[in-house]
C-alpha positions, 0 to 999 in steps of 0.5 A: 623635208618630206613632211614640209613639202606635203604641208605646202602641198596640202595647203595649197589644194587647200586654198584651191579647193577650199575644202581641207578633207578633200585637199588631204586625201589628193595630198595623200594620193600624190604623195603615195604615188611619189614614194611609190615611183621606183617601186612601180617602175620594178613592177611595170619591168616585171610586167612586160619580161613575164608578157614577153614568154609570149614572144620573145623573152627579154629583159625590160627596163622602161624609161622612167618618164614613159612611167611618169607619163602613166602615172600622171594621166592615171592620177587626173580621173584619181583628182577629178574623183576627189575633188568633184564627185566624192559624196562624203570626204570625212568618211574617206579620210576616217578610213585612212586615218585607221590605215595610216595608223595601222601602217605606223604601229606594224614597225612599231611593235616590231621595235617595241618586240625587239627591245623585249626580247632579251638582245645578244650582248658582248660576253666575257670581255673586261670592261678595260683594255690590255695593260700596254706600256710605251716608250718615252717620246712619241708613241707611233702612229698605227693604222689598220688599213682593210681592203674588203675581199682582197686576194691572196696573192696565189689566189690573185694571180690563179683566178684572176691573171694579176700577179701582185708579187711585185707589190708584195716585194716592194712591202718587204723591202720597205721592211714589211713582213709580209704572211704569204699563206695567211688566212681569215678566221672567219669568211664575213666582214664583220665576223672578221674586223669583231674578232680582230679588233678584240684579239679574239675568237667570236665564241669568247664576245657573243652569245652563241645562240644568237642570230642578231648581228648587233653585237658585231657592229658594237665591238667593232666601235667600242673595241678592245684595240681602241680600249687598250691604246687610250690610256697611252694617249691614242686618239681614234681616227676612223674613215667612213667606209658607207658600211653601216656595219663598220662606219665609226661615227663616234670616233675622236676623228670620223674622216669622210667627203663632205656631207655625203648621203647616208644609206637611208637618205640615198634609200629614200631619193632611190624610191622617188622620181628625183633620182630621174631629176638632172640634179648634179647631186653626185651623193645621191648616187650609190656608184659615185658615192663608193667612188668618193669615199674609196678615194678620199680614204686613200688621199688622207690616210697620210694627213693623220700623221699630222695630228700631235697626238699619238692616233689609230686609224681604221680604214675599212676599204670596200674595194676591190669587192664588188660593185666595180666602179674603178678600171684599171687606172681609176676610170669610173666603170660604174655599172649603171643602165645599159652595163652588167648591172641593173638600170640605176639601181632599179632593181637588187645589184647582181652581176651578170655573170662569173666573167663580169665578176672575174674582169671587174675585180682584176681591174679594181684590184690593179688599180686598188693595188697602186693607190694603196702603195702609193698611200703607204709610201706617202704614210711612211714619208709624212710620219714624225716617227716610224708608224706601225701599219697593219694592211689586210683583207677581211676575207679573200675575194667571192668568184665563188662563194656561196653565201649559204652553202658551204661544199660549193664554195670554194674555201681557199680562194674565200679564206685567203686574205693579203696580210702585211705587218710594218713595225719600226723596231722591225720585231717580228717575232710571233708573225709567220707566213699562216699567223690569221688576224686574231692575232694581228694586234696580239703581236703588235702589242707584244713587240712595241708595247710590252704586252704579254699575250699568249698567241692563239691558235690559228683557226679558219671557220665558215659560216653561212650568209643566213646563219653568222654564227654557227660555225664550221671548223675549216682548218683542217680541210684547208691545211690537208688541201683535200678540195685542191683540183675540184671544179667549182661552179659559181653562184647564179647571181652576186648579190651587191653589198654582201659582205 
């Protein structure tokens, strides 16, 4: 589309001018103060906060169209320029022709780099899966449903004043065991889906020595759970979570609203006027498109039961982590201009403070809470045989947690995760109240599939934001409660979408 509407353009400043280098350098002067709109609105704010030191110190956010208006006055003398008093247009457009390429081979070389250099690759893994056995008859349905950040109940309840134990009640009478002091292995999304899609500890999967955090996205697509389940006749169904990290487009079934916006598109249209545009667009915007993928996972999960084949489905939820866009009944709190958030996007979004952060997070959590229930309920009612159903959090919520800093971040309320189990011969034998998803589908295989494999030790590890894969041993510190009492103090900003 872009390339289409810059031909048009040229063309017809073309057929005005009758000139097609002067044509082209006012298509290339339009078409840089377009992709550059959002960026120069950043700028102009910028501009005016640091002049305002001067009298009264404020944030700014200037309506886009008082931009608009500048960027137009500024780009008649610009076009008056080109079209009427430029001596030698070919010169011009020969130096921004050297440009354009200079500016296309800097990431090209970057790629071509990174493919040289030897990447980080899955390690010590079979290429198959986990020699499993079923029952005849159907196999049941299993779902692996993630709640991204959401509190262990004790943590829940101290730190943001929502008692879940009526939940949790409700799953056990149900016929869930529920692990009531369980605790991540690892305090990142993908470090902890990796591991326990594959039944293991990172060290045994990737390379030690790396940094880059593509292996973790391949592991999580091509992982050992899906491996070990197709050779029963398992079909993979995953729900877009709008996490690149954990979207699974490759799925048998990849489940999601209708053609929503991709993070590159929304990247894209956020740089440009038309995000300003009153286009009923709702995939364009970053809060509505949270909201409806959050949804339309709860309002289908149970439609998988329908399928005829056996399946397993992976629901990565990216609630009730922050942004906060659901109140306490559902209503859309999306924080956008003029809330705790910054002006539509225009810059990074952070919340404002830990009181921001503590008041969202309650009401998405209760809200969060009823609908997951509900959607279990419908699981449970809808399914031809008795499903096994894993619902857990990846790692436990961030009031404070520190992405890079270790000895500020609160290790109990980061590594204390929901962990419920329901398998239908009620065989729990192996789960305990501390049992750590590693060893999530270690259990579930053993006890419906006859599968043999050991139980690994429960371990915690840190690991900062900046270095994923060096790993700090925090088992140790969380058994013997040492940091019960400290004070904690949380971080200056909450980065958005750092998970």
């Amino acid at each position: 589309m872009a390339l289409i509407v810059t031909l048009v353009l040229w063309l017809a400043l073309r057929w005005l001018s009758r000139n097609g280098q002067r044509a082209a350098l006012a298509t290339s002067l339009l078409i840089a103060l377009f992709f550059a709109f959002n960026q120069c609105l950043v700028v102009l704010d910028t501009i005016l906060e640091k002049l305002s030191q001067f009298w009264v110190h404020t944030g700014y956010w200037e309506h886009p169209w008082f931009l608009l208006v500048i960027l137009l006055v500024g780009a008649v003398p610009a076009l008056d320029l080109i079209f009427r008093r430029l001596k030698n247009p070919v010169l011009w457009s020969n130096y921004l022709n050297v440009f354009a390429l200079i500016l296309v081979l800097l990431p090209a070389s970057n790629a071509a780099m990174a493919r040289i250099r030897e990447p980080a690759k899955p390690i010590i893994r079979a290429e198959g899966g986990i020699p499993l056995t079923a029952k005849p008859g159907r196999l049941p349905d299993i779902y692996y449903i993630i709640l991204d950040a959401y509190a262990r109940s004790d943590v829940m309840k101290d730190l943001f004043g929502f008692n879940n134990a009526p939940f949790l009640d409700r799953l056990e009478q149900k016929g869930f065991f529920v692990a009531r002091e369980s605790r991540a292995n690892y305090c990142q999304t993908p470090l902890s889906l990796c591991s326990t899609l594959n039944c293991d500890y990172l060290k045994t999967l990737i390379a030690p020595s790396t940094r880059d955090r593509d292996p973790l996205a391949v592991l999580i697509r091509d992982n050992l759970v899906v491996k070990s389940l197709r050779p029963l006749g398992y079909q993979f169904v995953a729900f877009a979570s709008g996490y690149d990290v954990t979207e699974c487009p490759q799925a048998d079934r990849f489940l999601g609203p209708r053609h929503p916006a991709d993070n590159f598109q929304m990247l894209v249209v956020r740089m440009t006027p038309l995000r300003y545009l009153p286009l009923k667009i709702d995939s364009w915007d970053f809060y509505t498109s949270i909201r409806e993928r959050t949804l339309f996972t709860l309002d289908n999960l149970s439609e998988v039961a329908h399928d005829k084949e056996p399946t397993f489905t992976f629901a990565h939820i990216l609630s009730p982590h922050h942004p906060f866009v659901f109140g306490e009944n559902g209503e859309d709190v999306s924080p956008r201009a003029g809330n705790d958030i910054d002006a539509g996007g225009r810059r990074s979004r952070n919340l404002a403070n830990s009181l921001a952060y503590r008041e969202g997070y309650r009401k998405q959590a209760i809200y969060l809470t009823k609908r997951v229930e509900q959607a279990i309920d419908q699981i449970l009612a809808k399914s031809p045989e008795p499903p096994i159903i894993i619902l857990q959090s990846d790692h436990g919520s961030g009031l404070r947690h520190h992405l890079n800093d270790l000895e500020r971040t609160d290790l109990r309320e980061r590594m204390s995760i929901l962990n419920c189990y329901y398998f239908p011969n009620r065989n729990y034998e192996g789960l305990t109240p501390r049992i750590t998803p590693v060893n999530s589908f270690r259990v579930a295989f053993n006890n419906n599939f006859g599968g043999k494999l050991p139980i690994l030790e429960n371990r915690n590890q840190f690991s900062t934001y900046d270095e994923p894969f060096e790993f700090v041993d925090v088992t140790g510190r969380l058994d013997s409660g040492q940091d019960r009492g400290r004070k904690y103090t949380p971080p200056d900003i909450y980065p958005g979408m750092v998970h």
